[in-house]
Backbone as JSON, one array per atom type, in Angstrom:
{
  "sequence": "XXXXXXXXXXXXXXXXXXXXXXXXXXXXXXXXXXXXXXXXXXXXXXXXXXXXXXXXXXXXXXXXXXXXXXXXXXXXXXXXXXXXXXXXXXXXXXXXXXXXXXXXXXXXXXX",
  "N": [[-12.49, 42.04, -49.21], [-10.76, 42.69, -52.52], [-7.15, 43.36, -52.73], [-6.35, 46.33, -53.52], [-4.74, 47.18, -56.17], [-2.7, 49.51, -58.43], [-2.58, 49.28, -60.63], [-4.76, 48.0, -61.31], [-6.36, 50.3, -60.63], [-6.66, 51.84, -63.26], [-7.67, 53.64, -65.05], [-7.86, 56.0, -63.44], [-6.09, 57.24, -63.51], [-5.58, 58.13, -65.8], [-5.91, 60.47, -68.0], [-8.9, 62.31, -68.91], [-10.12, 62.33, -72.19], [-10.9, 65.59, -73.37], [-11.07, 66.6, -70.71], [-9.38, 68.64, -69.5], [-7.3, 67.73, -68.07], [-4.45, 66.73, -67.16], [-1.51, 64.48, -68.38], [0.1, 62.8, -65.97], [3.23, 61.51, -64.29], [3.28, 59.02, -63.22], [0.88, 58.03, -64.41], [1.73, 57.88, -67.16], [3.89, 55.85, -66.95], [1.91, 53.98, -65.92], [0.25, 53.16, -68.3], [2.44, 52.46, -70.76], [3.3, 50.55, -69.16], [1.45, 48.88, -69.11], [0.56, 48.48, -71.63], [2.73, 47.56, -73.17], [2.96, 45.25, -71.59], [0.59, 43.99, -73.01], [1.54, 43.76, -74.96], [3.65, 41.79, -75.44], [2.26, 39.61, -74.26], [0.33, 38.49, -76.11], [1.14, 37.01, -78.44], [1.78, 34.78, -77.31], [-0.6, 34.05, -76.3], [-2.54, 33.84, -78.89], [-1.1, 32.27, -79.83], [-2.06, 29.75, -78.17], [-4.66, 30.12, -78.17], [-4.96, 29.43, -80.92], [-4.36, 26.61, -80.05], [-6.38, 25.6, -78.42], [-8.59, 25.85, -79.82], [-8.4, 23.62, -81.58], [-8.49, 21.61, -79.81], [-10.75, 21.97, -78.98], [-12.24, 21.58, -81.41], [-11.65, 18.58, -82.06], [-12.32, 17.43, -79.63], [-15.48, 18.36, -79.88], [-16.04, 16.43, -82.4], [-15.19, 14.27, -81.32], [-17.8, 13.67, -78.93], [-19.69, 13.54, -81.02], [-18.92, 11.4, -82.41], [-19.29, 9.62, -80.66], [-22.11, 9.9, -79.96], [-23.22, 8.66, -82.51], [-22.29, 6.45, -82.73], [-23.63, 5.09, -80.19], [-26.26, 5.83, -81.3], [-26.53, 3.78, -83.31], [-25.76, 1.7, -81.99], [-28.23, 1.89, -80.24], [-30.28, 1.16, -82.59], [-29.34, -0.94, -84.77], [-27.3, -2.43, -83.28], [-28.32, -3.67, -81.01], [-30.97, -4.92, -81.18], [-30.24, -6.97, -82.72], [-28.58, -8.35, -82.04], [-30.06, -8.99, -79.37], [-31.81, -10.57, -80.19], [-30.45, -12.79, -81.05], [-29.23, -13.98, -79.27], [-31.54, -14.54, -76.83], [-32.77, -16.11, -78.93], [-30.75, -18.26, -78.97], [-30.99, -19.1, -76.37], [-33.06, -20.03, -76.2], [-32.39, -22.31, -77.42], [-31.17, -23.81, -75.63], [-28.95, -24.05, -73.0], [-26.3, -25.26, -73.36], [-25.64, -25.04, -75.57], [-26.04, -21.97, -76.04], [-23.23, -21.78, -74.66], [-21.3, -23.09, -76.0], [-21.19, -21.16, -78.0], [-21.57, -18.16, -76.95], [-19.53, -18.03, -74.76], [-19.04, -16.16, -72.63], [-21.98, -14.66, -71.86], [-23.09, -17.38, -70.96], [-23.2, -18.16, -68.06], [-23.73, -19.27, -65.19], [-27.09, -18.77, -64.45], [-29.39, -17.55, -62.01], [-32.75, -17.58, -61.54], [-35.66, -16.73, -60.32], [-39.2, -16.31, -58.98]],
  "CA": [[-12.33, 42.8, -50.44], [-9.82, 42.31, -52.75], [-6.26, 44.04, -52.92], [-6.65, 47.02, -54.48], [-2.98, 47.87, -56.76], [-2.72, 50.7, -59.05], [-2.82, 49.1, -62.16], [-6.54, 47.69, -61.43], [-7.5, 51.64, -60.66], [-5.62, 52.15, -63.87], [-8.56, 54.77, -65.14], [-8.04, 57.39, -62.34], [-4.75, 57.8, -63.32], [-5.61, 58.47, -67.24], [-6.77, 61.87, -68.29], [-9.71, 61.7, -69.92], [-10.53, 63.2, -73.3], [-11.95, 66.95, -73.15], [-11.29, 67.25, -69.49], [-8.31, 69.48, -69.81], [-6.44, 67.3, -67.27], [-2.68, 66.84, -67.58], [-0.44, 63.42, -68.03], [1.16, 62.57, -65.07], [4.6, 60.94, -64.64], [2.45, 57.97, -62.91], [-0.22, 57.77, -65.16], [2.02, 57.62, -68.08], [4.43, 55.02, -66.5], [1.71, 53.08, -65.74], [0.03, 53.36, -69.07], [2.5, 52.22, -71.22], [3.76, 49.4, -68.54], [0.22, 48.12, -70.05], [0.55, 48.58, -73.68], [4.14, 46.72, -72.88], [2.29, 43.39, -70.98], [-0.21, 43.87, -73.7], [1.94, 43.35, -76.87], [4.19, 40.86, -74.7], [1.2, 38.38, -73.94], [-0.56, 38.8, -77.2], [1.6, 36.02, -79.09], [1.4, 33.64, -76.6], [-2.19, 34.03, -76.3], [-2.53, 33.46, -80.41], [-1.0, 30.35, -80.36], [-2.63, 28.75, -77.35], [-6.05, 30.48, -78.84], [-5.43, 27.75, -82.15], [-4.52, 24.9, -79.78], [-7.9, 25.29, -78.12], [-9.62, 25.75, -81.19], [-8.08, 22.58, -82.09], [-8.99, 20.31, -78.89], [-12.02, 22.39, -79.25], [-12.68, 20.67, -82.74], [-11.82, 17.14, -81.54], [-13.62, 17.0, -78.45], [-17.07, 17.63, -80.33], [-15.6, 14.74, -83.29], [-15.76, 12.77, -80.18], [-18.77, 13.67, -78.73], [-20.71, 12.74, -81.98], [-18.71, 10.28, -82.83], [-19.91, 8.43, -79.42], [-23.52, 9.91, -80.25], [-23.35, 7.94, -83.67], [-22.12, 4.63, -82.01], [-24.72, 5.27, -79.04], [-27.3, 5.38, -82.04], [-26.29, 2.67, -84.13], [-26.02, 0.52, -81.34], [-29.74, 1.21, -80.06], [-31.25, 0.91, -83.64], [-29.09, -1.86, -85.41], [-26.5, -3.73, -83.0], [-28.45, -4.29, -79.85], [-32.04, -5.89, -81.49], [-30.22, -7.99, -83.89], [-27.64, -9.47, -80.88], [-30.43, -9.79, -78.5], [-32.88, -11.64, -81.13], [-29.46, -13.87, -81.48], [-29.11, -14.58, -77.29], [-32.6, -15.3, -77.0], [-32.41, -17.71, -80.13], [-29.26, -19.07, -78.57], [-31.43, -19.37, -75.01], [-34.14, -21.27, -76.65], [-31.74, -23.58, -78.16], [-30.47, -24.37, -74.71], [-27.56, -23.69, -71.98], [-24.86, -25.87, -74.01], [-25.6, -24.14, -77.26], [-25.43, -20.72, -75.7], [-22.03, -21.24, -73.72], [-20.35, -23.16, -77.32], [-21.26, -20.07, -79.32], [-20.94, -17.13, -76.67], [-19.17, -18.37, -73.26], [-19.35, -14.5, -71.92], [-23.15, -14.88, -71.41], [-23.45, -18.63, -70.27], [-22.97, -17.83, -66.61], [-25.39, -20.05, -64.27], [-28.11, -17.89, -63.69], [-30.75, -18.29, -60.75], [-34.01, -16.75, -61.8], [-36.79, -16.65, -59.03], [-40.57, -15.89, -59.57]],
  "C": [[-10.92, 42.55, -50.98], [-8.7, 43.29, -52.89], [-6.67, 45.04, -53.53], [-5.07, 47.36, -55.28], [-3.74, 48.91, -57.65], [-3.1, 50.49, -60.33], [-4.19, 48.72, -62.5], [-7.35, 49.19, -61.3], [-6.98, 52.19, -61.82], [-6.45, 53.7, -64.41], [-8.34, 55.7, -64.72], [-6.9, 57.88, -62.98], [-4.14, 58.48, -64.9], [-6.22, 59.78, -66.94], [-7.76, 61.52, -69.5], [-10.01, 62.85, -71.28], [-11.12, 64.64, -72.99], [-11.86, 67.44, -71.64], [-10.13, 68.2, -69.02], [-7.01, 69.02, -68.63], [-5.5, 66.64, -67.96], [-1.96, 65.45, -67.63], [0.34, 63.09, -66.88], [2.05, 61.45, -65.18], [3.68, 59.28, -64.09], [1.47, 57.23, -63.72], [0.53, 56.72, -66.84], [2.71, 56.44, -68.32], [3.11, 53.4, -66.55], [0.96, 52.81, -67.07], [1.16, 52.72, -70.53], [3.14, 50.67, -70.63], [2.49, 48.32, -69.23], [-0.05, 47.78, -70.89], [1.54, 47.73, -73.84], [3.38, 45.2, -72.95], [1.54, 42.63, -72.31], [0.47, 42.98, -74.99], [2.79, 42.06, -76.46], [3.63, 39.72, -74.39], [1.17, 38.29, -75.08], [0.02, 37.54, -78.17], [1.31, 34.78, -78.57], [-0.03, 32.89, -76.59], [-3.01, 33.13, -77.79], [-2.11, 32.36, -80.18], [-1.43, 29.38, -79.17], [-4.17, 28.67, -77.66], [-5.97, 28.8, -79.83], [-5.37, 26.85, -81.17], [-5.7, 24.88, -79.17], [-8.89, 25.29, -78.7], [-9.46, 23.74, -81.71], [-8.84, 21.2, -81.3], [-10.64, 21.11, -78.6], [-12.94, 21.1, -80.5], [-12.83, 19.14, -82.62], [-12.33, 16.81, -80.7], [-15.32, 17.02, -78.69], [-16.71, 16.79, -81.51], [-15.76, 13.86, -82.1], [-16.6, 12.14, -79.84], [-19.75, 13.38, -79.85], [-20.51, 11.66, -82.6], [-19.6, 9.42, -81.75], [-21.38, 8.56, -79.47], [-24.06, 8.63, -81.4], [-23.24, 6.34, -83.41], [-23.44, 4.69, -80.97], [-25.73, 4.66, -80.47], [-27.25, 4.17, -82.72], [-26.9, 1.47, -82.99], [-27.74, 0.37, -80.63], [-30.72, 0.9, -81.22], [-30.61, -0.24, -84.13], [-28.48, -3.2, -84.49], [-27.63, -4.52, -82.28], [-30.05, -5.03, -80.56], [-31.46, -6.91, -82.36], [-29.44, -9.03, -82.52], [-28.87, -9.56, -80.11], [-31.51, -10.51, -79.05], [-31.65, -12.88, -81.26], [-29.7, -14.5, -80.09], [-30.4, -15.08, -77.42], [-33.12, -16.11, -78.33], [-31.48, -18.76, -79.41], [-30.01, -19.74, -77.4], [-32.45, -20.5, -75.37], [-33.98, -22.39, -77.03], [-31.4, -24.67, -77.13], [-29.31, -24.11, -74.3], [-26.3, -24.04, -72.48], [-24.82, -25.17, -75.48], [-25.29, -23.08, -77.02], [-23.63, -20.82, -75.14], [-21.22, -21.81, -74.97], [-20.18, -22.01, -77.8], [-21.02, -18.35, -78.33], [-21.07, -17.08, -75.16], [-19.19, -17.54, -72.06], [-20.87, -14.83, -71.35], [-23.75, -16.05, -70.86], [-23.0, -18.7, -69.28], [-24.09, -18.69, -66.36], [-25.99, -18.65, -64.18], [-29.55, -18.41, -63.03], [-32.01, -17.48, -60.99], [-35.67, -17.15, -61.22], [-37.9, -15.55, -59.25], [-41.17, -15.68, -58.22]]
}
């Protein structure tokens, strides 16, 4: 179980509305030590809030950017380049490796 401190039971130590219970020197201490942290974070928070909004915003620009290339390339690049290679293959091994030396590797192809 975890630690228990005072400021996590911070509740007990409030009086609650209508219950005719009294402020204590504890309660109150710890009560505005809270309202303190509170207003003390609260800037910080704000401006790290926008920068994650921000790499928020560019990380899905990314992600659809790379969707949009993804698509492109299975509807336009990749049937037009591999109607070119197999053109190029039909032409023959010295025609393919002049025009695109990347793909004219020996290859051993067994039936």
């Amino acid at each position: 179980m975890a630690h228990r401190k005072p400021s996590n039971d911070y509740m007990s130590f409030v009086p609650q509305c209508g219950s005719g219970s009294r402020w204590t020197q504890h309660g109150a201490v710890l009560s505005l030590g809270r309202v303190i942290q509170a207003a003390a974070v609260l800037p910080d928070l704000i401006i790290n809030d926008a920068k994650t909004s921000i790499l928020d915003r560019s990380m899905r620009w990314e992600i659809a950017r790379s969707y949009l290339l993804l698509y492109s390339w299975y509807k336009e690049t990749a049937p037009q380049l591999a109607k070119t290679l197999v053109g190029l293959h039909r032409e023959g091994y010295w025609s393919e490796a002049g025009g695109y030396p990347v793909v004219a590797r020996p290859r051993v192809i067994q039936s």
